[in-house]
C-alpha positions in Angstrom: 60.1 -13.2 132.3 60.6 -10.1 134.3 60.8 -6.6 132.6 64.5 -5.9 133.5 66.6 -6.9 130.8 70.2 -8.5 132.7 71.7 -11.6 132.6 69.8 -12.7 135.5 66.7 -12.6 134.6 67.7 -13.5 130.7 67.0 -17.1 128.9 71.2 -17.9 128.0 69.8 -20.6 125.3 66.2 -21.7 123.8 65.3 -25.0 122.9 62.2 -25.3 120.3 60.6 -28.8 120.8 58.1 -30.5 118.0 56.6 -33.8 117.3 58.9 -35.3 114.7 56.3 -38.1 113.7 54.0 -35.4 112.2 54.5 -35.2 107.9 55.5 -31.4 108.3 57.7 -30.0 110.8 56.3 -27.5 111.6 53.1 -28.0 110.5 52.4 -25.9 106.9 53.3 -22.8 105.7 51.4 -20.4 108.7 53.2 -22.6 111.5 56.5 -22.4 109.3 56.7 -18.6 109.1 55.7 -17.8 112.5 58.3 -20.4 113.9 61.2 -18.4 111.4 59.9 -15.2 112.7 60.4 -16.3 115.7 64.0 -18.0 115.7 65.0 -14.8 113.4 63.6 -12.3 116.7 65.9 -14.7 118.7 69.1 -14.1 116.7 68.2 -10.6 116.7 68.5 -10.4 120.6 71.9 -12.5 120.9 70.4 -16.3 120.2 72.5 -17.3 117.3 71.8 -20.8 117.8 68.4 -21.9 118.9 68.6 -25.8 119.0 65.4 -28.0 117.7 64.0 -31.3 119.2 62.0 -33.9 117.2 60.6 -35.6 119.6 58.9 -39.3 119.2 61.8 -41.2 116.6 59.4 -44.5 117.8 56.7 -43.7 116.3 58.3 -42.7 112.9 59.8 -46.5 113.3 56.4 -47.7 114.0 55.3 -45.9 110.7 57.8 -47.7 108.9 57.3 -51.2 110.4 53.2 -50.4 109.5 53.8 -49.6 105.7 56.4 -52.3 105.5 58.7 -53.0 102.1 57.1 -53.1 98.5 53.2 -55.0 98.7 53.4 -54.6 102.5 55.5 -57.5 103.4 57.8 -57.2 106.3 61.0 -55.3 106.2 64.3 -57.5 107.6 65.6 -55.6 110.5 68.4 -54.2 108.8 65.9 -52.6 105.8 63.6 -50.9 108.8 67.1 -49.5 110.5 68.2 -47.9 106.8 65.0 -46.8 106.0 64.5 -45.0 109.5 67.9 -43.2 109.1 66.4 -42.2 105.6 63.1 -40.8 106.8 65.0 -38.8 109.9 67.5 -37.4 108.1 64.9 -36.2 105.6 63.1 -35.0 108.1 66.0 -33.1 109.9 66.8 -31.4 105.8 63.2 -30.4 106.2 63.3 -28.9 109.3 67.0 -27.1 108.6 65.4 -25.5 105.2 61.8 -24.5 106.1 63.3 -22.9 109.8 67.0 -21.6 108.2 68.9 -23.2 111.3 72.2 -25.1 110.8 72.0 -29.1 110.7 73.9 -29.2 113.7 71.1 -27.1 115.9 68.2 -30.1 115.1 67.8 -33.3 116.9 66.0 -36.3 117.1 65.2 -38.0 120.3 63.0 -40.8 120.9 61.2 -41.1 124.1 61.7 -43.5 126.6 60.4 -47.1 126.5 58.9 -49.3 129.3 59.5 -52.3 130.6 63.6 -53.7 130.6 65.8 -55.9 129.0 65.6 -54.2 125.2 64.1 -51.1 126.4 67.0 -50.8 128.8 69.8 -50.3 126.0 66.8 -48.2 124.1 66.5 -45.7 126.9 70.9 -45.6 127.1 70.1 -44.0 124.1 67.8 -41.8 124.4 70.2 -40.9 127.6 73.2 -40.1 125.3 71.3 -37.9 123.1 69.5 -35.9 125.8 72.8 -35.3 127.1 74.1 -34.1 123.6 71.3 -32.1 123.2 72.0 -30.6 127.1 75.6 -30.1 126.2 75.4 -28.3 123.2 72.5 -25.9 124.8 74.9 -25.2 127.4 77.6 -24.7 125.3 75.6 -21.9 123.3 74.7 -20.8 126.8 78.6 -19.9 127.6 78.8 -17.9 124.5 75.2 -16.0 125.0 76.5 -15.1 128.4 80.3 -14.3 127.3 78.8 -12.2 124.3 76.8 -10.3 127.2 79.4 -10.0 129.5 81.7 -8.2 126.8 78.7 -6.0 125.6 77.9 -4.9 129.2 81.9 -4.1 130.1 82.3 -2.2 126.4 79.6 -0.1 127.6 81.3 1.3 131.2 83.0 3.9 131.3 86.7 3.2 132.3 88.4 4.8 135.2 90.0 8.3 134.9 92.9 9.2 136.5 93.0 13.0 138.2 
């Protein structure tokens, strides 16, 4: 970034990106702190809403389908889809408590699949939500940039009449 602080040269939203098939997101207490330090420095300068990826949903469903339903045996489609909401939305809870951000600023996203036919509607998916996820960073981008504009125009002097 350059040195001169303007709108120009400014981030207008940030976007915080982690693996969400790891067990801890982030990973342990160090990683935790430093990531809260951070998003807290970012609310300090204007970022009131720094939005969080998870990143690699198929591989948490691959966990799943690998540990399978009680003694190992197979979980029915319907099982594995329940379970997976489960285990991301405990994951999201653990990411909205250990980094103090609102539900609404963390998101899951898988990534996208090869091959067509079912990976096809897979990767519509994965379109919607990248496009949620763009929409809302653009929408906290208007307000970074409207907060900005009304700081800089409360600071100049208004014209005096002689």
């Amino acid at each position: 970034m350059n040195r001169k602080q303007n709108l120009q040269t400014q981030p207008h939203a940030l976007l915080f990106v982690f693996d969400g098939s790891m067990e801890e997101i982030p990973d342990g207490d160090e990683e935790t702190k430093f990531y809260k330090e951070i998003i807290q420095m970012c609310r300090t300068k204007g970022y009131n809403y720094p939005q969080v990826v998870l990143t690699r949903i198929d591989r948490v469903e691959e966990n799943i389908a690998r540990s399978g339903g009680p003694g190992g045996t197979a979980l029915d489609p319907g099982e594995a889809e329940l379970q997976l909401r489960q285990v991301l939305d405990k994951k999201i809870e653990d990411v909205v408590l250990r980094l103090d951000v609102s539900r609404t600023s963390v998101h899951f996203i898988e990534n996208y699949h090869s091959g067509g036919g079912w990976a096809e509607g897979r990767n519509v998916s994965v379109d919607f939500h990248a496009l949620k996820i763009l929409s809302q960073c653009c929408s906290h981008a208007d307000a970074f940039v409207s907060q900005a504009v009304r700081g800089a125009n409360a600071r100049q002097p208004g014209c005096s009449m002689q």
